[in-house]
C-alpha positions in Angstrom: 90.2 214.1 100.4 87.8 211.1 101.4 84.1 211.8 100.8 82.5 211.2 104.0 79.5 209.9 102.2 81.5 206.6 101.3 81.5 206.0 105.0 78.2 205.4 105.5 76.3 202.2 106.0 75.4 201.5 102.1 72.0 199.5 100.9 72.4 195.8 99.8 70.8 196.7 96.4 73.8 199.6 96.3 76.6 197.3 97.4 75.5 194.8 94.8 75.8 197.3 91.9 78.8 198.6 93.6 79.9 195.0 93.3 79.1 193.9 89.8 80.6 197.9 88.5 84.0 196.8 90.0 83.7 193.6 88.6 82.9 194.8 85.2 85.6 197.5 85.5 88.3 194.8 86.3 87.6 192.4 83.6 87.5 195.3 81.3 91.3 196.5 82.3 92.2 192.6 82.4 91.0 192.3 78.7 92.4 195.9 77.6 95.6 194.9 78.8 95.6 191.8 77.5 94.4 193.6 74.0 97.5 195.5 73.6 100.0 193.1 74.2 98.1 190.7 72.2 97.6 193.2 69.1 101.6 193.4 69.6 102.2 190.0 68.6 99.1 188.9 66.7 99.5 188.7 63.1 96.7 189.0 60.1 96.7 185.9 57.8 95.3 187.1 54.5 93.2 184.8 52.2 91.9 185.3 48.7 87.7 184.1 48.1 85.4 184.8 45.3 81.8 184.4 44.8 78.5 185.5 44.2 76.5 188.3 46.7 73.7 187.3 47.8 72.7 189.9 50.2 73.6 193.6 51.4 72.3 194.0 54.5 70.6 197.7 55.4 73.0 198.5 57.8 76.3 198.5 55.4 78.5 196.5 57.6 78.3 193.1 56.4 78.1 191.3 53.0 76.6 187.9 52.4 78.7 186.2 49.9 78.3 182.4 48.5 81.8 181.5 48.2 84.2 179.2 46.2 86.5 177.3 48.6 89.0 179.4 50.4 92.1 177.4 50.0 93.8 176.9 52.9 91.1 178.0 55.3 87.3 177.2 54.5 85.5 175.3 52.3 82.7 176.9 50.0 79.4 178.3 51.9 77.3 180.9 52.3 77.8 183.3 54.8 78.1 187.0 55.8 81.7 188.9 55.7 82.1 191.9 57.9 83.5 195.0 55.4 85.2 197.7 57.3 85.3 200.3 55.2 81.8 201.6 53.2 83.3 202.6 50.3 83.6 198.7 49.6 80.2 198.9 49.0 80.0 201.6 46.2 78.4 200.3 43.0 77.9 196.3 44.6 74.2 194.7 44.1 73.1 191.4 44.9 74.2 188.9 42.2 77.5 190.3 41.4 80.2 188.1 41.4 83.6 189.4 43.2 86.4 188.8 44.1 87.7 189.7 48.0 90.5 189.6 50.6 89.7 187.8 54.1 91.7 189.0 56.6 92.1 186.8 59.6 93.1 187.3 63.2 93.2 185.3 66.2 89.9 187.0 67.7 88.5 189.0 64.2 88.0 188.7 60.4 86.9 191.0 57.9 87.0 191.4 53.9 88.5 194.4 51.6 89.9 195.1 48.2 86.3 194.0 46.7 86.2 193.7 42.8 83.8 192.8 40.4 84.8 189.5 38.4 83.3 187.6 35.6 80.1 184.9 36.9 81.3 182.8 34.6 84.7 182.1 35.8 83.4 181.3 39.1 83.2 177.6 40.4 80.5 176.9 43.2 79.1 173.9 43.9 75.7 172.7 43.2 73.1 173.2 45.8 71.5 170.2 47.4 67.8 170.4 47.8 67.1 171.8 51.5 63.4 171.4 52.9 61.4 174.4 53.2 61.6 175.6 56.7 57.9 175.5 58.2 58.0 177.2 61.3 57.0 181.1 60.7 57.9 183.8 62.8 55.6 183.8 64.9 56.4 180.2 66.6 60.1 181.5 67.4 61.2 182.1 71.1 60.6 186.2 72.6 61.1 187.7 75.9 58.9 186.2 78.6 58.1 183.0 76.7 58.8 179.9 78.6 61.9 177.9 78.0 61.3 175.0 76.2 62.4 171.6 78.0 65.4 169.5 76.7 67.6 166.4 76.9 71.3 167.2 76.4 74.5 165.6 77.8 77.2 167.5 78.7 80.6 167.2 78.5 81.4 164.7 81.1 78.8 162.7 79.5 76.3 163.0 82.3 72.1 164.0 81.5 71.8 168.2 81.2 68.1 169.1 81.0 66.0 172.2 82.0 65.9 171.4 85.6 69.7 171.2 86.2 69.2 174.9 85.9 66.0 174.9 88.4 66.7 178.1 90.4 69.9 179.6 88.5 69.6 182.3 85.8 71.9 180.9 83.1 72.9 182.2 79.6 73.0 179.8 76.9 74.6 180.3 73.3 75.2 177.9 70.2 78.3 177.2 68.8 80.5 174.2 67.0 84.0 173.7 67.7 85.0 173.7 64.0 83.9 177.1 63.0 86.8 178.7 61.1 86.0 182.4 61.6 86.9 184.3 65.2 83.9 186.7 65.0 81.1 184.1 64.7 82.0 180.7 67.3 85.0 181.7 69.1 83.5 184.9 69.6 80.7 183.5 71.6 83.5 181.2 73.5 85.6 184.6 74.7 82.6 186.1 75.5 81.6 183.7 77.9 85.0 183.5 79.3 85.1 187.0 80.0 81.0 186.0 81.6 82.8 183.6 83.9 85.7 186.0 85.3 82.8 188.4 85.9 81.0 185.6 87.7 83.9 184.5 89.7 84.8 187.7 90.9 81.4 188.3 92.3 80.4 185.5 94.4 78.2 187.2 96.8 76.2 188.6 93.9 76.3 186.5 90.7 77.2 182.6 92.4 74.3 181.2 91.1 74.9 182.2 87.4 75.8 179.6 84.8 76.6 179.5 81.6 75.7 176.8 78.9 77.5 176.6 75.1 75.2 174.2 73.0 76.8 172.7 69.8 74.7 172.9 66.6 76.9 169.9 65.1 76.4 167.0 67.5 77.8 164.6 65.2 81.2 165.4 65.3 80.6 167.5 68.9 81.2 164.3 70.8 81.4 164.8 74.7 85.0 164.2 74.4 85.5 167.0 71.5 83.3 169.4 73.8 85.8 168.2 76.9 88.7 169.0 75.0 87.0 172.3 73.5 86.1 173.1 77.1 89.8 172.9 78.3 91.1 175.0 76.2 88.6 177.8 76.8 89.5 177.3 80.5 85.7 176.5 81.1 85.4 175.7 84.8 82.2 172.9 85.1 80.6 174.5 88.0 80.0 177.1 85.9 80.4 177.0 82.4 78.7 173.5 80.9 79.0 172.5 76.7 76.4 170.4 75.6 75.6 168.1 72.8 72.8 165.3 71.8 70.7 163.7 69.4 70.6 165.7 66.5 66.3 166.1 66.4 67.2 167.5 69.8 69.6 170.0 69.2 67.5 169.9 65.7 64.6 171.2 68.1 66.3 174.0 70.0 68.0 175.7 67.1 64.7 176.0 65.2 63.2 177.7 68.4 65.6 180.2 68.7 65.0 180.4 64.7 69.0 179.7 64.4 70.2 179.2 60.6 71.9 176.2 60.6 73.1 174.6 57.2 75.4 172.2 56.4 77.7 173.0 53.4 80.9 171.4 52.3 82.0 170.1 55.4 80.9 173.4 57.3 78.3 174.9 58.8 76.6 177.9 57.9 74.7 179.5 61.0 73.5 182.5 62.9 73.5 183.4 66.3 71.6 183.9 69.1 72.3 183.9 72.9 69.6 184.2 75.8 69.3 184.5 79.4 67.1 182.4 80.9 65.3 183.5 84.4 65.5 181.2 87.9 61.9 180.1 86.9 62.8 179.0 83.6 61.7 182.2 81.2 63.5 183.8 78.6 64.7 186.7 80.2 66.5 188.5 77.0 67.6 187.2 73.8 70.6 188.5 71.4 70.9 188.1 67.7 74.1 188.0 66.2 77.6 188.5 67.7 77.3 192.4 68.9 76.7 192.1 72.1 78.9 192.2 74.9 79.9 190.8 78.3 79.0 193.7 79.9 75.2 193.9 79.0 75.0 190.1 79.8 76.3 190.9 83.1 74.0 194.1 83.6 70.8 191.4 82.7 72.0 188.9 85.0 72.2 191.0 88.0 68.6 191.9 87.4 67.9 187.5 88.1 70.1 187.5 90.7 68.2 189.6 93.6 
């Protein structure tokens, strides 16, 4: 039977919710749907790496390894390796050398059968001196801080700065097109695509919403690499923007969202962080790592769109 109360005038502030809840609730069926014929099809490429661990992270989930080259897939850096199952972990401490499986999916990657090698058989590349890194904790971005101004380009070529976003809330993330690994970059990149359906299919509430994907590696991010990327993502411009620029400029941006980014062997090692930023230009929320989810971005953004 039809609940009489669903007939009754409803507040804006409800309708909006109600609004954004069906929204989410659709792009979550689209991408569950899409999930299992995908996992149908999609097949696991399996690589073999070996290296040196050089950290294990409190919460037993991930492994930062220094690794040879990865023939075939990625040449030697330092990064961390998700590990699905903990009993990976039993008896590892940081400086053992191992050896490990990468497994490889369109959209995931993860490391198993872990085994303790020989050091000495292990062939890593010689670190180049790095500077020391100057700005302390204290001088990265938080909550409620003011976004710092910039001069990008996007991918058409044309000026992006601070005040093409006057008046939106937008979320901004880092990436590079060449990143190898479909947790870390591309990750971001489906993220926001499932940002933009969201966005599309609640005009009314969320039509002033952007996104923006910053590259980290502006040297080979050309405009027309970023317009290519952007294609391919099914980015639509009025909503979704990729932006490159002079390097101290990225440089500058990077550093105040205190983003690793280190150039090794023809790669890039990096962290992640994405932020929303308010209509007035403030850092609304910030999220480290690749965790979070459309969903909570949408929830944030509807809280800048009233």
């Amino acid at each position: 039977m039809l609940d009489a109360s669903l007939l009754r005038p409803t507040p804006r502030s409800a309708r909006t919710a109600r609004s954004i809840a069906l929204a989410l609730i659709a792009t979550c069926l689209f991408t569950a749907c899409g999930d299992k014929s995908e996992q149908a099809t999609e097949s696991t490429h399996h690589y073999q790496g070996r290296g040196l661990i050089r950290g294990l992270p409190p919460d037993h989930k991930t492994i930062d390894i220094e690794h040879e080259d990865i023939p075939g897939f990625m040449p030697s850096m330092t990064m961390p390796f998700e590990v699905r199952e903990p009993k990976e972990f039993a008896g590892l401490e940081v400086g053992d050398a191992i050896s490990f499986q990468l497994n490889v999916t369109q959209r995931d990657s993860w490391i198993g059968q872990i085994r303790k090698i020989d050091p000495a058989t292990l062939h890593l590349p010689t670190a180049a001196p790095t500077a020391a890194v100057a700005e302390s904790r204290s001088s990265r971005l938080r909550e409620g801080d003011q976004m710092p101004a910039f001069q990008l380009v996007d991918q058409a070529g044309k000026p992006l700065n601070l005040e093409s976003y006057r008046g939106h809330p937008f979320v901004l993330t880092f990436i590079f097109t060449r990143c190898p690994l479909p947790n870390f970059c591309p990750r971001m990149s489906a993220n926001f695509a499932e940002l933009q359906k969201a966005i599309k299919a609640t005009p009314n509430e969320l039509a002033g919403s952007r996104l923006l994907s910053i590259t980290f590696d502006p040297q080979f991010d050309t405009p027309e690499v970023l317009e290519r990327y952007a294609e391919r993502e099914g980015a639509d411009p009025a909503i979704w923007e990729f932006a490159t620029g002079k390097p101290a400029e990225v440089d500058k941006l990077t550093k105040a969202f205190s983003i690793l980014v280190q150039p090794e062997g023809g790669s890039i090692t990096h962290s992640l962080a994405t932020a929303l930023v308010d209509r007035q230009g403030k850092i609304a929320k910030i999220w480290r790592g690749n965790r979070w989810t459309p969903a909570e971005v949408i929830a944030e953004l509807s809280q800048h769109e009233k």
